[in-house]
N, C-alpha and C positions, 0 to 999 in steps of 0.2 A: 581330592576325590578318591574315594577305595577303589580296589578292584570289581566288588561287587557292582557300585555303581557304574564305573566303567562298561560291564558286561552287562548292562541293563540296557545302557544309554545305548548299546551298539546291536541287543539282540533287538528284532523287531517287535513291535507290540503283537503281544498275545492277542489274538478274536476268537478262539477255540476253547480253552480250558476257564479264562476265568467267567465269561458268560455261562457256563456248566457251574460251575459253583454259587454262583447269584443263583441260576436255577435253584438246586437245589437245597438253598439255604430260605428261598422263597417258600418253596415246597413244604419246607419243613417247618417254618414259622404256621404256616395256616393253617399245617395239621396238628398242631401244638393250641394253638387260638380253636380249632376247633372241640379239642377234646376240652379242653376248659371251657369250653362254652358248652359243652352235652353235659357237664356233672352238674350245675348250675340248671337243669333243666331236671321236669315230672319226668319218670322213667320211659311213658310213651311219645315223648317229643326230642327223645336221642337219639332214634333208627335214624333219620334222616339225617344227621352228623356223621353217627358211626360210617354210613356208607362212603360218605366225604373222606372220609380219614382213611379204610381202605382203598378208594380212588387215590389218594394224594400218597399213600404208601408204597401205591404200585408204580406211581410216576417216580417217584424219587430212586425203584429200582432202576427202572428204564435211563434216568439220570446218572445213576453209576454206571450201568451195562454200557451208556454211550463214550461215558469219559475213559471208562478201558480202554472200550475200539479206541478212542480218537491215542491213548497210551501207545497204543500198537503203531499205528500210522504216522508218528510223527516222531522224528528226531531231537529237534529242538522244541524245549519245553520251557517255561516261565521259572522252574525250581525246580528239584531232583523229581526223579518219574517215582520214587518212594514215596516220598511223600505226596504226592500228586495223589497217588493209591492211597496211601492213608487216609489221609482230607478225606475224599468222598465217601471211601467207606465208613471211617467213623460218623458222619453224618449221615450216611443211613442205617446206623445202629439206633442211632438216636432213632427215626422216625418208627423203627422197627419196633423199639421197646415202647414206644407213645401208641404205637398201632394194636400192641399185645394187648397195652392195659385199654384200651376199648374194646376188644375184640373178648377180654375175659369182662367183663362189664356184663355184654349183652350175652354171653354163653353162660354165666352164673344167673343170669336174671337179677343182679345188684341193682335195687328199690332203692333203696334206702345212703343217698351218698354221703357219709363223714366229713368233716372239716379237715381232717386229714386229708383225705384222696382231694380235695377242693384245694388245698393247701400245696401237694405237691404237684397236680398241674398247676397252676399259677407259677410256682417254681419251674417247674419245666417250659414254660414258656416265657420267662423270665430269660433264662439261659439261653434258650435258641433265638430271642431278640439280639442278645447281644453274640452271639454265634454269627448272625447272619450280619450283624458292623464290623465285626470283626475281618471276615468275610469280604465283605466290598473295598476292605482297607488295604488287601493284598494285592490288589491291583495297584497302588501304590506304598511302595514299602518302604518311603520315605516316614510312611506315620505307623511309624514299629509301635510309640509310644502306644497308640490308641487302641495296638491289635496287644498291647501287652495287658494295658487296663481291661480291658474285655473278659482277658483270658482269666485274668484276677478275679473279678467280679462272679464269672464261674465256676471259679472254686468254692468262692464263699458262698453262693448258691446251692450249690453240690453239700456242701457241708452245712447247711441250716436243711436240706434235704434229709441227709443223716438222722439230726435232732429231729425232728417229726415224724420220720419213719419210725425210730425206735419208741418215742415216747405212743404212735400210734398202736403199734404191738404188743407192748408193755399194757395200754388200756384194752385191748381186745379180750387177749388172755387173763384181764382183772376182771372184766362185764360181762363179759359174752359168755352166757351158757350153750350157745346150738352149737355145734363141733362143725357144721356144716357151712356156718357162718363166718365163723374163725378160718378156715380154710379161702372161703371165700375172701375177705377182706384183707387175710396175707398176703394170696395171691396178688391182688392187686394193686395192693403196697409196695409187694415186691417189684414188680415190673416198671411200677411209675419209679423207685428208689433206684433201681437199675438204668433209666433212662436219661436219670442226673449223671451218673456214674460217665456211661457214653456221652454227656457233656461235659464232663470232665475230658474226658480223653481227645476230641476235638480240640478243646483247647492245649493240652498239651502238644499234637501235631502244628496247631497253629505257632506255636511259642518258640518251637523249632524251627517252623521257617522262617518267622520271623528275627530269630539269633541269628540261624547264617546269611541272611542279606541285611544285616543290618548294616 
């Protein structure tokens, strides 16, 4: 038996931090499921989404705000209090960049949605599917295996994200004569391509924790 596991077996089960991270890994899948389900919809049947996804954006603050306090108040933690901090916050980077690209959606008045923008949420909610197994897997860190597979799968995620973002920009700037429209639809590009990126980076915190208790 390692040491690590030693010092598992003897610290007491965690009830505090990793029910905060199912939180917010919950959190974060639905506002991911929801923006892929607003671009798939006529322009006037996505207000009622979009408000969802700022609701679930502002929760997943309140989810980080509580996992500090609980940082501050407690001595013994499940894995380093850095990375504890990392984890949450990069997963509300994540929700933050899913929250921008709806939030430029409906302030651009974007009609008209691309196989691209349709293309990269699906991707983004690809990735925080498996963000959030990954996620429930650290409550036991006997199945590194499964938090390692995860973290793979969103890379390769992240990086067909890449492919479609550029090949989207590349056709903007070939079609698009409105300069108002190019701006628009970069924007938006940009922020959902961003959002792969921030799940990228989750999984690299994850990969980490997972190395040193393995």
């Amino acid at each position: 038996m390692s040491l690590n596991s030693i010092f598992q077996f003897l610290v007491p089960k965690d009830k505090k931090f990793f029910p905060l991270f199912e939180q917010a890994t919950t959190n974060l899948v639905q506002l991911a499921s929801h923006l892929h389900e607003a671009v798939n919809l006529p322009l006037k049947e996505r207000e009622a989404l979009f408000q969802k996804i700022d609701e679930l954006e502002q929760r997943g603050e309140e989810i980080t705000r509580e996992t500090n306090l609980e940082l501050s108040r407690n001595f013994i933690t499940p894995f380093d209090r850095e990375d504890i901090h990392s984890l949450i916050t990069s997963i509300d980077n994540v929700a933050d960049n899913l929250q921008g690209a709806a939030s430029r959606m409906r302030l651009y008045h974007v009609d008209k949605i691309t196989k691209s923008i349709r293309k990269m949420t699906e991707i983004n909610l690809e990735a925080c599917l498996k963000i959030e197994s990954a996620v429930k897997d650290l409550n036991n860190l006997n199945n590194v295996k499964n938090i390692t597979s995860a973290c793979s799968k969103i890379n390769k995620l992240e990086n067909n994200s890449d492919v479609v973002y550029n090949k989207a920009i590349f056709e903007i700037f070939e079609s698009e004569t409105d300069a108002i429209n190019i701006i628009k639809y970069k924007e938006v590009l940009s922020v959902l391509e961003t959002a792969t990126d921030k799940c990228k980076s989750v999984a690299s915190v994850l990969e980490t924790i997972a190395v040193k208790h393995s």
